[in-house]
N, CA, C and O of each residue as an XYZ file, in Angstrom:
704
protein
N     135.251     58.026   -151.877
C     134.753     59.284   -152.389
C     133.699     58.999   -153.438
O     133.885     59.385   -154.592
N     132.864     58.499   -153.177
C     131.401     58.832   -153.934
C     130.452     60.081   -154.061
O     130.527     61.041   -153.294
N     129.557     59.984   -155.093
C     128.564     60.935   -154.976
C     127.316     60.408   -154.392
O     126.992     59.254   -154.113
N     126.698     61.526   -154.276
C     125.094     60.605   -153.219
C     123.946     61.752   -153.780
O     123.889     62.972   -153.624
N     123.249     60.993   -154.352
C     122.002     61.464   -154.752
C     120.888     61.878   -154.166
O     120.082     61.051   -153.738
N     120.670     63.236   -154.055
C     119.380     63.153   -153.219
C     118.138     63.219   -153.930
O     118.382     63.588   -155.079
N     116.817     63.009   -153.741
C     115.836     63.535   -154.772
C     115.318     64.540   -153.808
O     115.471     64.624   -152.589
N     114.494     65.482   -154.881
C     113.916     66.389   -153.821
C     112.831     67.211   -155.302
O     113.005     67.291   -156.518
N     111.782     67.666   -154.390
C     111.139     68.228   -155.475
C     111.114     69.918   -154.815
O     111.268     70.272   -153.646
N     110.823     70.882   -156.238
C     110.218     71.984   -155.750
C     109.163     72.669   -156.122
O     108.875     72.946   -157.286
N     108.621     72.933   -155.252
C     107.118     73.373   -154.645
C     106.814     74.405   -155.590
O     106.651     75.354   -154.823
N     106.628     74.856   -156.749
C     106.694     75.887   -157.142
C     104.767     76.774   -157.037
O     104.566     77.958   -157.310
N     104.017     76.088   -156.727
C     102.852     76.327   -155.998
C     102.850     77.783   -155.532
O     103.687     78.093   -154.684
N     102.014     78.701   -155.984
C     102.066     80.172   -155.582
C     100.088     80.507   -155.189
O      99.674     81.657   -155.047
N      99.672     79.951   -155.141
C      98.043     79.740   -155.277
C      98.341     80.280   -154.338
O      99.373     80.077   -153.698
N      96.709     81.777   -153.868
C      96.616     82.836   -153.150
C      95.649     82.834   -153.178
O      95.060     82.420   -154.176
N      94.707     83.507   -151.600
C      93.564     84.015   -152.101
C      93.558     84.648   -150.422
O      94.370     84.390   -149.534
N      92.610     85.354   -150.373
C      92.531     87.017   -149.707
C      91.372     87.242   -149.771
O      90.894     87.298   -150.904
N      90.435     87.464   -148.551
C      89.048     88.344   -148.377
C      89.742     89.523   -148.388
O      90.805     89.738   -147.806
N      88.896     90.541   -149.301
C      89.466     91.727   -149.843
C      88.468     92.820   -149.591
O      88.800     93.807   -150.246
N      87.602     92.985   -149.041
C      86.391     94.213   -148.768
C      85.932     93.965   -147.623
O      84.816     94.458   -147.458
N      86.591     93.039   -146.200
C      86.062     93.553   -145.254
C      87.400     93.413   -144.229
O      88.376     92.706   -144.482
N      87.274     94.030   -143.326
C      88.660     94.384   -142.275
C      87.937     93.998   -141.165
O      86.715     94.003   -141.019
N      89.010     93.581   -140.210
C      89.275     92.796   -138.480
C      88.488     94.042   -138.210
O      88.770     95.196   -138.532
N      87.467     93.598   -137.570
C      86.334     94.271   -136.494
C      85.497     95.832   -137.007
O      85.355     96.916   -136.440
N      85.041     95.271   -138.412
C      83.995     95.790   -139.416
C      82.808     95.615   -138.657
O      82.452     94.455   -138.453
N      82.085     96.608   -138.171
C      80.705     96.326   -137.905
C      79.792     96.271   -139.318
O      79.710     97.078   -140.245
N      79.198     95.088   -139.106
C      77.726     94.856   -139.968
C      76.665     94.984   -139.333
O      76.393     94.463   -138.251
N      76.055     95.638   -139.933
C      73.890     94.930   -139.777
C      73.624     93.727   -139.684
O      73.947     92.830   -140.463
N      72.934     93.650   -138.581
C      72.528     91.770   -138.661
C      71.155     92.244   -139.242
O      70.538     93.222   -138.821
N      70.715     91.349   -140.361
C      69.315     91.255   -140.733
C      69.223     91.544   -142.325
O      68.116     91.318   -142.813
N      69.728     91.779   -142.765
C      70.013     91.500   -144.168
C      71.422     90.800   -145.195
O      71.997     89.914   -144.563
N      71.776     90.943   -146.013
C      72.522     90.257   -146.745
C      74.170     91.245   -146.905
O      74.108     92.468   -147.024
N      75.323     90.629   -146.888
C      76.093     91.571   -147.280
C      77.030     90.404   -148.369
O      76.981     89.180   -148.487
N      77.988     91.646   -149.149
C      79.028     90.721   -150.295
C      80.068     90.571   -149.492
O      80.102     91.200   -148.435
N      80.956     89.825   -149.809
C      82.061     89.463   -149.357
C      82.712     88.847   -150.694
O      82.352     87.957   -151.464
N      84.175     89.973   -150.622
C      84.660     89.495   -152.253
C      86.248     88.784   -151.667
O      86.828     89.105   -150.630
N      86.681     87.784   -152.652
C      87.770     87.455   -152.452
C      88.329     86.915   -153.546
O      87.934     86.151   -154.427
N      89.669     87.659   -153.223
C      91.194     87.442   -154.173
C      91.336     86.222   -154.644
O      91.457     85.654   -153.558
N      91.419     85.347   -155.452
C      92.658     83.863   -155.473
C      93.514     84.394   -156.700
O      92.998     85.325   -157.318
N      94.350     84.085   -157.001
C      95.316     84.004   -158.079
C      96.212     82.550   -158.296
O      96.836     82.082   -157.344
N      96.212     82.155   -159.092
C      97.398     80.835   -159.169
C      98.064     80.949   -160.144
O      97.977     82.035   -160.718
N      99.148     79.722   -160.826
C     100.241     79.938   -161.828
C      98.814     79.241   -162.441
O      98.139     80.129   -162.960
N      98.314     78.223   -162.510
C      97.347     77.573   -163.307
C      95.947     78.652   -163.313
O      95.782     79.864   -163.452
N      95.040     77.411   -163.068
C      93.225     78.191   -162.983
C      92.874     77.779   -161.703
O      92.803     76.620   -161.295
N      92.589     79.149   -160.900
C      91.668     78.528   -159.823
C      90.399     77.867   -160.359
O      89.741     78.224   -161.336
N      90.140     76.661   -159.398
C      89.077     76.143   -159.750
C      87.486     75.975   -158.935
O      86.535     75.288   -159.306
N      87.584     76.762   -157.850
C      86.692     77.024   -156.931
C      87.250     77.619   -155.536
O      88.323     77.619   -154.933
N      85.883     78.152   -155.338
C      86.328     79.111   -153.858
C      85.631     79.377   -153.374
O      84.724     80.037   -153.881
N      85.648     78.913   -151.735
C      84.393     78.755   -150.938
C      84.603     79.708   -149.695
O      85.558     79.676   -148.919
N      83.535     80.548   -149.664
C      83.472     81.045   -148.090
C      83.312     80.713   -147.187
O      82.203     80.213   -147.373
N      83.593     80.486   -145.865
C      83.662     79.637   -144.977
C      82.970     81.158   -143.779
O      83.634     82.192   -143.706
N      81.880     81.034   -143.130
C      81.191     81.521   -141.788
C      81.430     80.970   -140.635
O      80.916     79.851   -140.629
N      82.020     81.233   -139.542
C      82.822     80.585   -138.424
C      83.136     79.109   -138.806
O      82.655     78.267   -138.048
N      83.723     78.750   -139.654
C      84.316     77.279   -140.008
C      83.055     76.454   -140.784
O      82.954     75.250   -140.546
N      82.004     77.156   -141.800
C      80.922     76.393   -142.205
C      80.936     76.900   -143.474
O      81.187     78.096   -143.618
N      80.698     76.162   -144.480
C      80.879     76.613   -146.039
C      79.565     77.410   -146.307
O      78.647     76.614   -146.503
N      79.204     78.579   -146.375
C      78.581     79.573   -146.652
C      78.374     79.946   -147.886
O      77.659     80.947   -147.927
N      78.696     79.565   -148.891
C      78.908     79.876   -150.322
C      79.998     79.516   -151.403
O      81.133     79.398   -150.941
N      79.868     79.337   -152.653
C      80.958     78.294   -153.255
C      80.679     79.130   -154.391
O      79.545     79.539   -154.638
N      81.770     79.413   -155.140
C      81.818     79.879   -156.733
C      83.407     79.009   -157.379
O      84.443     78.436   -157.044
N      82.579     79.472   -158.520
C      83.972     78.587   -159.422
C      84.527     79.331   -160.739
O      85.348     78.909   -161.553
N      83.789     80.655   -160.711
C      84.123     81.643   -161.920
C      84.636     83.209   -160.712
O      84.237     83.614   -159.620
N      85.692     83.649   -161.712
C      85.860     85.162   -160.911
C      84.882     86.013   -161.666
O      84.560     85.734   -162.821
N      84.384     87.104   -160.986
C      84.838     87.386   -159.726
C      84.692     86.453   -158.597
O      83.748     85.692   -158.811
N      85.388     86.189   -157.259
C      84.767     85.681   -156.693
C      84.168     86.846   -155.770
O      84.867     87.712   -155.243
N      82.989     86.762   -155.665
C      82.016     87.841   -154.721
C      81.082     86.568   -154.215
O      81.000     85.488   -154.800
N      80.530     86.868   -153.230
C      79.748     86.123   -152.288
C      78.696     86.860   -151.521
O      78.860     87.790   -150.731
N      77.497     86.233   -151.926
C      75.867     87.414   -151.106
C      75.287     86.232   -150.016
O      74.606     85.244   -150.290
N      75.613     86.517   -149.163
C      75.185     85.941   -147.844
C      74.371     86.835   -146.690
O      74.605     87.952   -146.229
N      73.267     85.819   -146.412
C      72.174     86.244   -145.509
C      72.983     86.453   -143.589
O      73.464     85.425   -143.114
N      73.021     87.421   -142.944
C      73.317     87.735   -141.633
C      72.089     87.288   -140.964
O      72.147     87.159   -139.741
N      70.996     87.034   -141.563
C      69.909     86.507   -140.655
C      70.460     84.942   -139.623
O      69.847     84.531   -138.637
N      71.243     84.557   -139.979
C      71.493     82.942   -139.880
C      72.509     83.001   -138.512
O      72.871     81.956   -137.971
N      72.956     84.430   -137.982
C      73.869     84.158   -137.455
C      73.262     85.397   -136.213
O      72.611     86.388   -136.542
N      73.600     85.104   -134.959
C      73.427     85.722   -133.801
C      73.973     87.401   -134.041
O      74.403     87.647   -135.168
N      73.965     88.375   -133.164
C      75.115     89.396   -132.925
C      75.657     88.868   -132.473
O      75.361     87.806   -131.925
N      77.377     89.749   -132.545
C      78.251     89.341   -132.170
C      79.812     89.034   -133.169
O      79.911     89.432   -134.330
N      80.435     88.605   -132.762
C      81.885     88.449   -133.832
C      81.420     87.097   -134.313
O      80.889     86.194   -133.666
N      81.746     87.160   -135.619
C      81.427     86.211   -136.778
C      83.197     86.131   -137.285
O      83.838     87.178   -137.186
N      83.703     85.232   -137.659
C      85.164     84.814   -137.757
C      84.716     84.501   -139.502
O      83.690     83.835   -139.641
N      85.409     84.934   -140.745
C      85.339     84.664   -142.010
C      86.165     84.202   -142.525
O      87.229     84.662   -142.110
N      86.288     83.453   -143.296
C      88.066     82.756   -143.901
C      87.236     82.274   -145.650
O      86.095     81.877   -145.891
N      88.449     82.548   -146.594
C      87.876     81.485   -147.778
C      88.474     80.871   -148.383
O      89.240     81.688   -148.895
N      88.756     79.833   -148.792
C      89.869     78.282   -149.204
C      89.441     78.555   -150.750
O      88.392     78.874   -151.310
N      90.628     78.302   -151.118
C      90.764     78.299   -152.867
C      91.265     77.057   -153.276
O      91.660     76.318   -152.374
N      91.351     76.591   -154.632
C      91.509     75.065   -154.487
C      92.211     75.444   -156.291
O      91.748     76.344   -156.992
N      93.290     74.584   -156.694
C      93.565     75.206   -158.500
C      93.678     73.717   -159.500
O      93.362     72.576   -159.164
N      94.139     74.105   -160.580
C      94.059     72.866   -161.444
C      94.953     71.917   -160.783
O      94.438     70.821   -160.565
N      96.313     72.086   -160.366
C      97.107     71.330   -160.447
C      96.712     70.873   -158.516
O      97.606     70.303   -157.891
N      95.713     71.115   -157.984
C      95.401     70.060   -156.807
C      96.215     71.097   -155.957
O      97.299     70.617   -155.623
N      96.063     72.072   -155.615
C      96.993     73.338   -154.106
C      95.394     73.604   -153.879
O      94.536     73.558   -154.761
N      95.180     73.911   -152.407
C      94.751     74.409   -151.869
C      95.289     75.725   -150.921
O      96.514     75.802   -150.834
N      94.665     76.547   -150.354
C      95.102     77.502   -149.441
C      93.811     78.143   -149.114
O      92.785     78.244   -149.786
N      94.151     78.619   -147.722
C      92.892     79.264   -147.073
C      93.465     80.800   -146.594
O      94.614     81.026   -146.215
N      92.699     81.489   -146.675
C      92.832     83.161   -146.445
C      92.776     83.426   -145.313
O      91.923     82.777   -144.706
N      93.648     84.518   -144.413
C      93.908     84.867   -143.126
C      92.232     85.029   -142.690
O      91.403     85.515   -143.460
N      91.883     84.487   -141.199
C      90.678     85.043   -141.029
C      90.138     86.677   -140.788
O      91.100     87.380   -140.481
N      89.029     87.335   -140.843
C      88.388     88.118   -140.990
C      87.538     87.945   -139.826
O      86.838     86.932   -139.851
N      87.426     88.794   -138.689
C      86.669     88.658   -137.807
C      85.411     90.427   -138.266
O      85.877     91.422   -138.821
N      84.238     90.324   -137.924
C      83.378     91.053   -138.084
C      82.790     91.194   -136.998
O      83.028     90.444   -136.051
N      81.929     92.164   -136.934
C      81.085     92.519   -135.766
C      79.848     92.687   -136.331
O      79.669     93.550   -137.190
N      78.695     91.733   -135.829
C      77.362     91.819   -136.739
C      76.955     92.691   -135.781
O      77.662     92.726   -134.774
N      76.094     93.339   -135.816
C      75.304     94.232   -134.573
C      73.985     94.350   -135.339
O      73.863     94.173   -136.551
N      72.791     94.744   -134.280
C      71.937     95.150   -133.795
C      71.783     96.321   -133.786
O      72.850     96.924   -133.899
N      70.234     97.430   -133.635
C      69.834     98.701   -134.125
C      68.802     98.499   -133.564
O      67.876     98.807   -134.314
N      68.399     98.068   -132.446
C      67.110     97.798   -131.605
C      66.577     98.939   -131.400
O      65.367     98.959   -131.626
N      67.021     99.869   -131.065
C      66.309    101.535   -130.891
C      66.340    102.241   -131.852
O      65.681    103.279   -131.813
N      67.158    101.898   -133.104
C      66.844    102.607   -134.583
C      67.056    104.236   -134.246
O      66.358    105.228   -134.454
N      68.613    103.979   -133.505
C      69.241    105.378   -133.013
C      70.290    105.687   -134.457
O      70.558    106.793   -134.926
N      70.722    104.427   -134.920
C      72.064    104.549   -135.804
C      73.329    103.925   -135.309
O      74.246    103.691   -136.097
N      73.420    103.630   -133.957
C      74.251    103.042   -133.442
C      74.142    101.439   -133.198
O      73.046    100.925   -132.973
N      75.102    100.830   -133.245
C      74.750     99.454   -133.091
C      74.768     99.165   -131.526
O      75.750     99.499   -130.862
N      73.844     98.640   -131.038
C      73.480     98.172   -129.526
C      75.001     98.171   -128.807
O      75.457     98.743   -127.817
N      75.566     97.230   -129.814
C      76.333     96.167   -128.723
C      77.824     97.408   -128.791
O      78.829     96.998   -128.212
N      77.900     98.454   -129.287
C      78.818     99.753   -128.868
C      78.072    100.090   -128.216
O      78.473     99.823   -127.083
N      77.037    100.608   -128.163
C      76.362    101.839   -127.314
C      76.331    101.563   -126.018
O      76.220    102.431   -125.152
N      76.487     99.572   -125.658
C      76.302     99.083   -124.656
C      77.566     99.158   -123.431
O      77.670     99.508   -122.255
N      78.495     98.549   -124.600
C      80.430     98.797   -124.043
C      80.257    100.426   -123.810
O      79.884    100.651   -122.659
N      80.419    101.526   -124.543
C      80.665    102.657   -124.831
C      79.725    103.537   -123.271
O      80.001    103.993   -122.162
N      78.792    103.380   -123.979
C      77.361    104.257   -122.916
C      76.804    103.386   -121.760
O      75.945    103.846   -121.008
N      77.258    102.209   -121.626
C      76.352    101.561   -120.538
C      75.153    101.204   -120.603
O      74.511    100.862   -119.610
N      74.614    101.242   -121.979
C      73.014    100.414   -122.085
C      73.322    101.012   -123.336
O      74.157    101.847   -123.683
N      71.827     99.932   -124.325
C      71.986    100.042   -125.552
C      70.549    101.526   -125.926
O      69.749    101.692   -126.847
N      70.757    102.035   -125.087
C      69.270    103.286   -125.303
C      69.531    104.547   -124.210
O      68.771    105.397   -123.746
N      71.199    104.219   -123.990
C      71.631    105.493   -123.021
C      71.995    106.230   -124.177
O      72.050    107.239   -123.475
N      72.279    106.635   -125.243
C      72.461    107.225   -126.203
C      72.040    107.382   -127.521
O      71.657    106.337   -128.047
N      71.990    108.706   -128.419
C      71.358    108.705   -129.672
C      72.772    108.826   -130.253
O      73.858    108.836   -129.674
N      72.301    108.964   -132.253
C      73.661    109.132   -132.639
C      74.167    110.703   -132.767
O      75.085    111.205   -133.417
N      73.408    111.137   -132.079
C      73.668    112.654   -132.341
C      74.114    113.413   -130.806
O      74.471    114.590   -130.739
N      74.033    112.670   -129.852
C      74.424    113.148   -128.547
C      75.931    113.157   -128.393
O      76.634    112.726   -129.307
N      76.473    113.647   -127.234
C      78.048    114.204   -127.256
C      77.956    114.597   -125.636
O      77.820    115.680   -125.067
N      78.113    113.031   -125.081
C      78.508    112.788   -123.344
C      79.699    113.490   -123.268
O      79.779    113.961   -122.133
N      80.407    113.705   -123.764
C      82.525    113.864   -123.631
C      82.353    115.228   -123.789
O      83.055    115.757   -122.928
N      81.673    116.231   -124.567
C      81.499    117.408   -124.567
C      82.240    117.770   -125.956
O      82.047    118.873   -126.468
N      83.059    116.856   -126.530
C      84.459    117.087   -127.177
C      83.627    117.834   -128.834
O      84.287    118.145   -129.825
N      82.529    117.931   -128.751
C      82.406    118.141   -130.682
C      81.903    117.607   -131.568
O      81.246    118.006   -132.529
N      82.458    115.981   -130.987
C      82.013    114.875   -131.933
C      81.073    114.023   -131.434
O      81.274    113.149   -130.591
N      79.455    114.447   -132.276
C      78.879    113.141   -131.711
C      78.819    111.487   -131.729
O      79.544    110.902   -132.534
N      78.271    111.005   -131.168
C      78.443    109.654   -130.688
C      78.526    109.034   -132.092
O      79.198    108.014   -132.244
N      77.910    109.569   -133.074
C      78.062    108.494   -134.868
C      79.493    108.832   -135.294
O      80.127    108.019   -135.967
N      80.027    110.014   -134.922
C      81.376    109.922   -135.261
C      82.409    109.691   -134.236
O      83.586    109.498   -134.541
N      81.980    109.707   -133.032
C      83.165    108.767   -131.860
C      82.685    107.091   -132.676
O      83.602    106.274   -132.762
N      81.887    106.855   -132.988
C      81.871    104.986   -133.229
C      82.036    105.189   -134.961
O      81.828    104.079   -135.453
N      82.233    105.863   -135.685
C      83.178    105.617   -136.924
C      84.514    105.094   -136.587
O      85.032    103.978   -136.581
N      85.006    106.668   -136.223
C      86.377    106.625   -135.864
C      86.792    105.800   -134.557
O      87.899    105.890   -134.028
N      85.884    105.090   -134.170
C      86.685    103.961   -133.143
C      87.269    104.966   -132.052
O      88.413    104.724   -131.668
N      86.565    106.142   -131.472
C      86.901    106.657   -130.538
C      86.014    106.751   -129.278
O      84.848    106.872   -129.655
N      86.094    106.745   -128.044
C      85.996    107.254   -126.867
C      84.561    108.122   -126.150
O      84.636    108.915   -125.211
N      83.389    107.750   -126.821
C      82.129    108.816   -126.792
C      82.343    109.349   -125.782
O      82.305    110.567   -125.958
N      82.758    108.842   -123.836
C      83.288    109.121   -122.339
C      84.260    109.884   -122.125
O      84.452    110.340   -120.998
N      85.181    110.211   -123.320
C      87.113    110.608   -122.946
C      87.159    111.746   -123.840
O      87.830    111.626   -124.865
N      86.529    112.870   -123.602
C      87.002    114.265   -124.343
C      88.472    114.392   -124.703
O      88.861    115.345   -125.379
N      89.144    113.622   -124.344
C      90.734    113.625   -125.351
C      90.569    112.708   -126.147
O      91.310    113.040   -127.071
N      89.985    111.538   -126.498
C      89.738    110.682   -127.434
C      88.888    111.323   -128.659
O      87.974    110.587   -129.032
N      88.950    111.947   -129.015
C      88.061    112.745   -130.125
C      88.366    112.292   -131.658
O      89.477    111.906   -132.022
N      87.602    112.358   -132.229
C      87.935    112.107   -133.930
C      88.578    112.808   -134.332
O      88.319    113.984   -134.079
N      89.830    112.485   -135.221
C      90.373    113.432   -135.904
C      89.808    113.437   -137.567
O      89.698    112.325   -138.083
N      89.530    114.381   -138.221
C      89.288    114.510   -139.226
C      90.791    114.671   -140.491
O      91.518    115.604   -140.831
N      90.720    113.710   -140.733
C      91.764    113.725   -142.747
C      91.100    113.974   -143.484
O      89.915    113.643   -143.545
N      91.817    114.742   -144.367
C      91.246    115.157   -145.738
C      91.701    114.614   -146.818
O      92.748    114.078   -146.452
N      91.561    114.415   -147.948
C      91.673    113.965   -148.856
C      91.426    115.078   -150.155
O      90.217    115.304   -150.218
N      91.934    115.592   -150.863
C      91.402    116.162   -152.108
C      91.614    115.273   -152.799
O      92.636    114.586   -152.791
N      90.176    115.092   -153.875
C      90.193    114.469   -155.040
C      90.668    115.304   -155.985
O      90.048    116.318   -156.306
N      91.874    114.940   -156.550
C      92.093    115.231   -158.235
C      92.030    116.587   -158.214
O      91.366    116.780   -159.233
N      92.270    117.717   -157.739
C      91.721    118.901   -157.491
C      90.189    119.372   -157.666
O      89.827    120.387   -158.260
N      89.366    118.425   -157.024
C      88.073    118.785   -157.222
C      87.712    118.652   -155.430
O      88.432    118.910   -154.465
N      86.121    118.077   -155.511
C      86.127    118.427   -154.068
C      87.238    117.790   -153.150
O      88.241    117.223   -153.585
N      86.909    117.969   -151.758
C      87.837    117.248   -150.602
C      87.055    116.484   -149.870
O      86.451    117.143   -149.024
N      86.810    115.287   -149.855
C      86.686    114.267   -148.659
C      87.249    114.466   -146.842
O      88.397    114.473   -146.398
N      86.460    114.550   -146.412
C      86.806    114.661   -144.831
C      86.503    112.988   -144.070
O      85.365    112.572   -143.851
N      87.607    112.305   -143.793
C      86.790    111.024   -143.174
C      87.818    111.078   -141.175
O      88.844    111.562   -140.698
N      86.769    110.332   -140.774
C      86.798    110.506   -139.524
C      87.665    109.284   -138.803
O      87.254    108.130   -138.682
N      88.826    109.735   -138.396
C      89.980    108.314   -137.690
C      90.500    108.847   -136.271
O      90.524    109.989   -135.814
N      90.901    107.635   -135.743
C      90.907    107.548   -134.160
C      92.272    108.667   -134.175
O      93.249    108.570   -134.916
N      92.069    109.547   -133.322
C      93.363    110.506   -132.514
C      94.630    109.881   -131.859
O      95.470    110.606   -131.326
């Protein structure tokens, strides 16, 4: 009957970090610059934090905020995959769930981005943003807010409201 020693350490490591201002299948503008902000927190000091553009370091800061101004010129249309790795005093790293985006195109300078109008309408110049194929009400800038159906008159935008504070009311446009 002995005792038996084990060693063991614990991890007490809580280092975080989070792209925080853009959401899974955000359409962007390709052709100018957008921010991209992100979270870290640790028990110590974060000590840098890099944005990463489909797996390529895109930008590096080492003071919060961390915010990041990056050029869309550099990158095709299409889904762009975002992630950003934080790094702290005591040597933790961690990388942030990815962020997929949708850069698009405005080739006809309708308001709509090509590469919907293309899925949606069947060419990127079969539609303006003010037309209404479905008949339903809502034109085509608010079927592609709300991620609805421009073809499917039951797919229609539903409108939420919001009152501010008892002052005005916000109306924003989400899928039915």
């Amino acid at each position: 009957q002995g005792r038996a020693r084990v060693p063991f350490v614990v991890d007490r490591h809580s280092l975080t970090c989070a792209i925080t201002n853009m959401v899974n299948g955000r359409y962007v503008p390709r052709g100018g610059a957008i921010t991209t902000a992100v979270e870290s927190v640790s028990p110590g000091t974060v000590t840098q934090v890099v944005l990463r553009v489909e797996g390529k370091e895109a930008a590096l800061a080492v003071t919060p905020p961390y915010q990041f101004i990056w050029p869309t010129t550099n990158y095709g249309a299409g889904v762009l995959g975002l992630q950003a790795q934080a790094w702290d005093d005591a040597g933790n790293s961690t990388v942030s769930a990815e962020v997929h985006i949708q850069l698009y195109t405005d080739d006809d300078a309708d308001g709509l981005p090509d590469q919907w109008e293309y899925r949606t309408l069947g060419s990127a110049t079969n539609g303006t943003a003010t037309g209404n194929p479905d008949g339903d009400g809502a034109d085509n800038l608010a079927e592609f807010m709300a991620d609805t159906d421009p073809q499917d008159d039951a797919s229609e935008p539903e409108l939420r409201s919001i009152e501010l504070g008892g002052g005005p009311t916000l109306g924003i446009p989400v899928s039915s």
